[in-house]
Structures are given as structure tokens and as C-alpha cells.
C-alpha positions in Angstrom: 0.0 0.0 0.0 2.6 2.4 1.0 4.2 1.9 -2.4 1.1 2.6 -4.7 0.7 5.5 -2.5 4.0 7.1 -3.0 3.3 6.9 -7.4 0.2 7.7 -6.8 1.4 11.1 -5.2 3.9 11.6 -7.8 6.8 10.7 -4.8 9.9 8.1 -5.8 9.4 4.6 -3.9 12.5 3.7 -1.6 12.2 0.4 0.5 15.0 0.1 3.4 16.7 -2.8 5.0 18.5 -3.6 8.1 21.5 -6.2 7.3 21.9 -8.7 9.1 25.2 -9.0 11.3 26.0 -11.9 9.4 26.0 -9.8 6.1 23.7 -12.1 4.2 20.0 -10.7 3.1 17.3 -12.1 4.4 15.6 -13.7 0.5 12.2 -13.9 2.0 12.8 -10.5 2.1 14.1 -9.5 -1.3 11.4 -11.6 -2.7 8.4 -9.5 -1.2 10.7 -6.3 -2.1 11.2 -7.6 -5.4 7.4 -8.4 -5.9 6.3 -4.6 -4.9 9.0 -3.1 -7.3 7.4 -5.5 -10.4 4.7 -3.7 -9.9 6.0 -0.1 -9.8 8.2 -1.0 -12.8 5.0 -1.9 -14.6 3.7 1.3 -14.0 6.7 3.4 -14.5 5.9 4.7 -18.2 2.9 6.7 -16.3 4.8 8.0 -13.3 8.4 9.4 -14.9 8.1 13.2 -14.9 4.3 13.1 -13.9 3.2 16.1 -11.3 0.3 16.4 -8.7 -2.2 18.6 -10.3 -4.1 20.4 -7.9 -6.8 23.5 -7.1 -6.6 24.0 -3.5 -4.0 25.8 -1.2 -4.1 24.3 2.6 -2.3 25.8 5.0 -0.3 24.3 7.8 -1.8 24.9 11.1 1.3 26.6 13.1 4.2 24.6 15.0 3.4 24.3 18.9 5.0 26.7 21.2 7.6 24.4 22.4 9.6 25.2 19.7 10.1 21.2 18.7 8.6 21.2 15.5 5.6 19.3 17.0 2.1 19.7 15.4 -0.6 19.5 18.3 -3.9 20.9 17.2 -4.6 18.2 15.1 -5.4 20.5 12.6 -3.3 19.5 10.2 -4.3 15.9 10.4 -8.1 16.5 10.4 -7.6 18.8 7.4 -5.5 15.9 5.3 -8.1 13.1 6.4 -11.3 15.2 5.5 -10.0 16.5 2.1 -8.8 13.2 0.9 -11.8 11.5 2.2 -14.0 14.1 -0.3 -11.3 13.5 -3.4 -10.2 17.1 -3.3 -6.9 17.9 -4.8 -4.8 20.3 -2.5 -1.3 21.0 -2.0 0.4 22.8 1.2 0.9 26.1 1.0 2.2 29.5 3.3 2.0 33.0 3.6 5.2 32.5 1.1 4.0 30.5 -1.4 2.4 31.4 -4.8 -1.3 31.3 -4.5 -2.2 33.0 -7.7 -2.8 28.8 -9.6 -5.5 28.0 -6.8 -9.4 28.4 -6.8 -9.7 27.9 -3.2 -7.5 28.4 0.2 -8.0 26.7 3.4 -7.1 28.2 6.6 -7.6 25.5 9.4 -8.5 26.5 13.0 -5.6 28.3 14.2 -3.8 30.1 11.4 -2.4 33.6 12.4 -2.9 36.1 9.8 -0.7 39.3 9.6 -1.5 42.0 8.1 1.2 41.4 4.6 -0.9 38.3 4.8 -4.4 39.6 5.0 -3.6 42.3 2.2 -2.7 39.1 0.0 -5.6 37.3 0.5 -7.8 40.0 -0.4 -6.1 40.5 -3.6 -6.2 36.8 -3.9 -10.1 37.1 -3.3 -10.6 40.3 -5.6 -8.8 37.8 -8.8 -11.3 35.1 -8.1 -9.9 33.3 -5.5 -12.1 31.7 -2.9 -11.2 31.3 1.0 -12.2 29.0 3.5 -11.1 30.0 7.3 -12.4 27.9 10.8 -11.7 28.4 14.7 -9.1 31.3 15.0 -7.8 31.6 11.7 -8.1 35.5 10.8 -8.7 36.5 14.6 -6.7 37.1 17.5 -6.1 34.2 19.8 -8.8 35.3 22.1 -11.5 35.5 19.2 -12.4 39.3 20.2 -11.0 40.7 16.8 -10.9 40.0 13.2 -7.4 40.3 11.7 -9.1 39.4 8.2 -11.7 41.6 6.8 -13.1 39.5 3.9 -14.1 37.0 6.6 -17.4 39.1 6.9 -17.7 38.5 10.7 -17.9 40.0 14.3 -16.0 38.1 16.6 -17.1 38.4 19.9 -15.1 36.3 22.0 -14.9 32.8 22.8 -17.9 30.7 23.7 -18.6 29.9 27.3 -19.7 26.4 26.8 -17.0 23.3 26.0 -20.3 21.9 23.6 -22.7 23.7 21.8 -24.6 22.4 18.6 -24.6 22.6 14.9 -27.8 23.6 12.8 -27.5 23.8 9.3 -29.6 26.5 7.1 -30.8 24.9 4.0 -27.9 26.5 1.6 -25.6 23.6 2.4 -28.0 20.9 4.5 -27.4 18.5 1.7 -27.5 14.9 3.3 -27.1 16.1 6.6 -30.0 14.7 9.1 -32.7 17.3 10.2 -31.2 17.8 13.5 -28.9 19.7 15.5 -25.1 18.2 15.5 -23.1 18.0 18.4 -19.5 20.2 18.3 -17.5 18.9 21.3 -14.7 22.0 20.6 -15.1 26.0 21.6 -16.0 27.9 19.2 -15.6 31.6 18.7 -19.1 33.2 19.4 -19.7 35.2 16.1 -22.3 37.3 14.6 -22.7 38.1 10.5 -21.6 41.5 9.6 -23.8 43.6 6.9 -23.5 41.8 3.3 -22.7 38.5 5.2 -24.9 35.2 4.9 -25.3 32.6 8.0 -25.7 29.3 6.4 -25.7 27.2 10.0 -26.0 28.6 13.4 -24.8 27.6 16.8 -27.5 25.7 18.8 -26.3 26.2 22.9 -27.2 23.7 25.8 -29.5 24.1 28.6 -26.0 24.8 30.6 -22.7 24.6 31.0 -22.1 21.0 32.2 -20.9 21.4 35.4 -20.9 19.0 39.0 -23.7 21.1 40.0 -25.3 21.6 36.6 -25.8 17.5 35.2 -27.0 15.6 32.2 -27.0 12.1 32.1 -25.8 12.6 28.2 -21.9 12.7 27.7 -22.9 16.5 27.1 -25.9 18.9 27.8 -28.8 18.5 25.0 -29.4 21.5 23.1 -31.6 24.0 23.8 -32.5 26.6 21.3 -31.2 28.4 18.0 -28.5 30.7 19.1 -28.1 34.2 17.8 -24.5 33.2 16.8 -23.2 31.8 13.3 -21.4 28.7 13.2 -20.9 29.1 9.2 -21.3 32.3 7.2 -20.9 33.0 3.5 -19.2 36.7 2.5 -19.1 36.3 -1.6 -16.0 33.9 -1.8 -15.3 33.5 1.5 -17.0 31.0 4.2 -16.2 31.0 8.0 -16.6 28.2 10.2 -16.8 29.1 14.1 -14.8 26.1 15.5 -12.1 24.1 14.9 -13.4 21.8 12.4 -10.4 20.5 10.9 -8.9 19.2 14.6 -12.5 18.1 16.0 -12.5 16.3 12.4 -9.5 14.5 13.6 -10.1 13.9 17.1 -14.2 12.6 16.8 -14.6 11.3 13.1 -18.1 13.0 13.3 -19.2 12.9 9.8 -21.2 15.8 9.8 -18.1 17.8 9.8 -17.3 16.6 7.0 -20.4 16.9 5.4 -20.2 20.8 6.4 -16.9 21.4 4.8 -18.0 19.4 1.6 -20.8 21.9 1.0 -19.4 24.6 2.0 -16.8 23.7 -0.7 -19.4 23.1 -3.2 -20.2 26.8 -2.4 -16.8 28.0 -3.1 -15.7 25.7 -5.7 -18.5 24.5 -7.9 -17.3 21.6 -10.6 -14.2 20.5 -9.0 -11.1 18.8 -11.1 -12.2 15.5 -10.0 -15.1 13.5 -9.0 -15.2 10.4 -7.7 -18.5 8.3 -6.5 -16.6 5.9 -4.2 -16.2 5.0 -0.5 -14.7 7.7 1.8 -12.0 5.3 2.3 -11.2 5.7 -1.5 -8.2 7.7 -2.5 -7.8 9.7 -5.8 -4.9 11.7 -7.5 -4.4 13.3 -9.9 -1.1 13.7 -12.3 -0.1 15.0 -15.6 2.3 14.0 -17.7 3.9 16.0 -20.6 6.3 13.3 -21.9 6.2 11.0 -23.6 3.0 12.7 -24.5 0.6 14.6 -22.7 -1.7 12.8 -20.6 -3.5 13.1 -17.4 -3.6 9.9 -14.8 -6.2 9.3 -12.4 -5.0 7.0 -9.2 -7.6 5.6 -7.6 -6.3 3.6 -4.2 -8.8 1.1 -1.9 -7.6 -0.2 0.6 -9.5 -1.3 3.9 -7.0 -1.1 7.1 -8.3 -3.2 10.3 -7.6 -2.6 14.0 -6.5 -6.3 14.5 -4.0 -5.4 17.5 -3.7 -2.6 20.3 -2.4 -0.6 18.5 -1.7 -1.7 14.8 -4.4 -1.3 11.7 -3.3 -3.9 9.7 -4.1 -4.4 5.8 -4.3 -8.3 4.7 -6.6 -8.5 2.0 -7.9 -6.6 -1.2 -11.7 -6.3 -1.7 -12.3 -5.0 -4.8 -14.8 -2.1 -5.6 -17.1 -2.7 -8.8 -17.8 0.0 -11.3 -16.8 3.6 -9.7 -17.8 6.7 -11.6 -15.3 9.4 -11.9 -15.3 12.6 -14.2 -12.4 14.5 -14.8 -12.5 18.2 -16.1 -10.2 18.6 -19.1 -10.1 21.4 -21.6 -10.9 19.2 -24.4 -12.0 15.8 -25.4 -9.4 13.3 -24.9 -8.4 10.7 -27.6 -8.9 7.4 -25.4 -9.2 6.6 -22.1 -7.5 3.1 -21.0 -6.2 1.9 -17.9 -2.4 1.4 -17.2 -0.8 -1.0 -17.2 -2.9 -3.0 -19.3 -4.1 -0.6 -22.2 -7.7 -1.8 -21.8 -9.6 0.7 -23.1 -12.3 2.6 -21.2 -15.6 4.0 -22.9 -16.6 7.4 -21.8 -18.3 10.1 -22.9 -17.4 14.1 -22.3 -19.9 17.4 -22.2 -19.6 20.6 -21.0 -15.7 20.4 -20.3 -16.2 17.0 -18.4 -14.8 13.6 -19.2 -17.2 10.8 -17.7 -15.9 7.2 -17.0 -17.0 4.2 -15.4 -14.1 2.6 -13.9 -14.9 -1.6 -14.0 -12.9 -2.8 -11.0 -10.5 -1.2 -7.9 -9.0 -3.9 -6.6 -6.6 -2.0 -4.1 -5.4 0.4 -7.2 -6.3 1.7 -10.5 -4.8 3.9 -13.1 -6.9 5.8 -15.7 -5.0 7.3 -18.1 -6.8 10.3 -20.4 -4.8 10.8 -23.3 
């Protein structure tokens, strides 16, 4: 798994060993090597010189205060899980890099925005660009002050209560249950400023769940419809009140994700790729300009188990039977096959789209658009 992974990212395999002291390799060893390396080989015709092609920026939530280099938030993690569990190709970016090639930016929880930085992402905004901030991103650390303008919103501090609730407004409810959803993080208490649309507001408990103040319930039920936004829309720009991207991480509640997918759908209408899969599904997507141009789709399933403590554990391939995917390309490609075995792929393409109906994943699949 780890090697299709690496190809399918556009990253160069390398497989170490430790020598035994006697100095002799170990040939059950070799043999498995050798075995994973056939099958890169077979493959290497689409992977020499082929880059990740992407359309959205994600930046890195910032190092911990120890100085060590370690990422705590979860941020980071949440953000990587979420967008490659909705097929979204993104690349890492910071207030350095080049952000004119990307439709949309993500800022994650807790990135601090200066002001070289906000003046840049309002340019980036005013060119087309769309933004997508949560928790603290844009704000001072307290969440009393917008650093960002575009944002649209009047912080006000940060909530009182560890849980509050999630209603969504009917702009981006798609397959969400008609209920309120728990958020188990703070969130900044927000209101819209003028111009600014709330598409899902913050539902607060009866009470702050104290020893004096109990629920049964792991958390106080929800009361009422707050007068606070936990997602707004400003043109191009959404905000999301909590730390979506870390909660993401830490709970695996699935309406988070379900709240940055539409939001997304918002910002980003007709995304490069689509992919009518499993979450669990991965997809890339690389280009090629030699031998010829071409674009290649990877599309990786594998099913990890919890089968020890503390070890998920991958031991068998279930294959998934005929996965839709549609790719946008600026014009109709020649063929469609998949690599390595050149069998070819009808498909049909409208309205800058190529559709395909991929037969079989059986742990990994190339489609090749030529």
C-alpha cells in the first residue's frame, strides 16, 4: 500500500533494510521487495516526470510553542483526512508561497494572519480566489478581533460552553439529518456582519455542564437556536466558528465533514475530480507532458483493520465494482485506457467533463486520459 501510494502522489518509492550482522540478506525478504517493485516498474511509463495537479491551497496549522517542531492541534491531520476522504486535490501552502494557480484556500482552526498576509488574501479574493477559514484563523487568539476583513464577521469572544450544537440552514443541509449536530470543541461566538450570509447557526445547551449543573448525556442536550453563526458565507469567503479540521481529527463525526463538503461546493463549484466511491477511497491526480501529454487518475482502496492494540493492519484486497469518476479537461481526450494493461475505457465528455465508469479497484487503478 505504501508503495502505490507514493506513485500515486507523484513521490519516488524507496524500500530500506537492516543487514543482518552476518552480512547475508534475508531472500524472504528480497522476494516481497522484489514483488512490490514488479509492480511499480509496470507502471513506471505513467509516473516518470508526472506532477500532482491540484486546485486547493491548505495551510499548515502553526508549530506548537515548544519550539520542537511538533504539530498538536490536530489540525493539520483532520484537514488531510477530511479533504482526501471528499477526493479534493490540494497541495500545502504558506504566507510564502504562490497562491495565484488555486481556486480555493483553506485556513484551518488556528492560522495567524498578519497584516502582509491579509492584504494578499484580499487581492487573492478580488482575482477570483475563494477562502475558506475555521476556529481562529483571521482572529486574534482570544477571538475578540478579526485580523481578516473579507471574513465578513464580528468576533465576539470565545464561547462559554465546552459543547454547543450545529444547525444547518438549507444553503448547504445536503445529506445532513434534520437535527442539531453536536461540536464537542469551543467555538468563537460570532455574529454576520452587513452583506454576510449565515448558512448554519450555533444551537447552545441548557447549561454549562458542570458538578452542579448534570445531564445524564456525555454533554448537555441543546436548547435553542442561538443568535450566533457557526458558518457564514461573505461572496467567496466562508467561515466556520470552531475548529473543524482538529474536532474532524479527534471525533470522526461525519457531519463535519459533510459541512466542509458543501461549504466547498459553495466555493468551488465543478471540482477537477469527481469520484462516486467510498470515503475510504483515495484519488490523485497527475499529468504527464512526456512521452506525450496525458493526465492519470490513481484511484487507491484499501481497507486497514484494527486487529491489535495498537496496529491497523491491511491483509486483503476487496475489490470495488464499477466507480464513476469525471475529470474536467479542456478538451475531449483521444482514449481513455487503464495502465498497465491498455484496456480501453468508454466514456463520454460534455460541458468540459470527461465521464468514466471505472470496472474494477482492486486496491489500485490507473486511468489514463490521453
Amino acid at each position: 500500500m505504501e508503495a502505490t501510494q507514493l506513485i500515486a502522489l507523484g513521490a519516488r518509492c524507496s524500500i530500506g533494510d537492516q543487514l543482518h550482522p552476518r552480512g547475508v540478506p534475508d531472500p524472504a525478504a528480497y522476494e516481497l521487495i522484489g514483488k512490490v517493485y514488479k509492480r511499480v516498474a509496470q507502471r513506471e511509463p505513467w509516473l516518470v516526470g508526472a506532477r500532482p495537479v491540484t486546485e486547493i491551497g491548505l495551510f499548515q496549522a502553526p508549530a506548537d510553542a515548544r519550539g520542537d517542531g511538533a504539530r498538536v492541534t490536530g489540525a493539520d491531520e483532520g484537514a488531510t483526512r477530511l479533504l482526501m476522504q471528499l477526493k479534493m486535490q490540494f497541495d500545502v501552502v504558506d504566507a510564502t508561497s504562490d497562491l495565484s494557480g488555486f481556486r480555493l484556500l483553506i485556513l484551518p482552526d488556528a492560522v495567524p494572519v498578519n497584516a502582509a498576509l491579509a492584504r494578499n488574501l484580499g487581492a487573492y479574493v478580488r482575482a477570483g480566489g475563494a477562502v475558506l477559514a475555521s476556529g481562529t484563523s483571521g482572529l486574534n487568539p482570544a477571538g475578540t478581533q478579526s485580523l481578516l476583513p473579507i471574513l465578513g464577521i464580528e468576533p465576539q469572544g470565545m464561547s462559554p460552553f465546552t459543547t454547543t450544537y450545529l444547525r444547518f440552514g438549507a444553503q448547504i443541509d445536503r445529506d445532513v439529518p434534520n437535527t442539531e449536530h453536536v461540536v464537542y470543541d469551543p467555538g468563537v461566538r460570532v455574529t454576520p456582519r452587513r452583506g454576510t450570509q449565515v448558512v448554519a447557526w450555533v444551537v447552545e445547551p441548557y447549561f454549562q455542564r458542570t458538578w452542579d449543573h448534570f445531564s445524564s448525556h456525555s454533554q448537555t442536550p441543546p436548547d435553542k437556536v442561538s443568535k450566533y453563526a457557526a458558518a457564514t458565507l461573505s461572496g467567496a469567503v466562508a467561515y466556520v466558528n470552531f475548529p473543524v479540521f482538529g474536532a474532524f481529527a479527534r471525533h470522526g463525526n461525519y457531519p463535519y465533514r459533510l459541512l466542509v463538503r458543501n461549504l466547498i461546493a459553495r466555493l468551488m463549484p465543478e471540482p477537477l475530480l469527481t469520484v462516486e466511491g467510498p470515503t475510504g477511497m483515495e484519488a490523485s491526480v497527475m499529468r504527464q507532458q512526456t512521452p506525450k501529454p496525458r493526465t492519470i487518475v490513481h484511484l487507491l482502496q484499501y481497507s486497514p483493520e484494527r486487529r491489535a492494540a495498537n496496529l491497523d493492519l491491511i491483509e486483503d484486497i476487496v475489490p470495488i465494482a464499477k466507480v464513476p469518476i469525471s475529470l474536467k479537461l479542456d478538451r475531449r481526450p483521444r482514449r481513455v485506457y487503464l495502465a498497465p494493461g491498455n484496456a480501453m475505457l468508454p466514456f463520454t465528455y460534455k460541458q468540459g467533463r470527461a465521464f468514466v465508469l471505472v470496472p474494477e479497484v482492486r486496491g489500485h487503478a490507473m486511468v489514463v486520459f490521453e
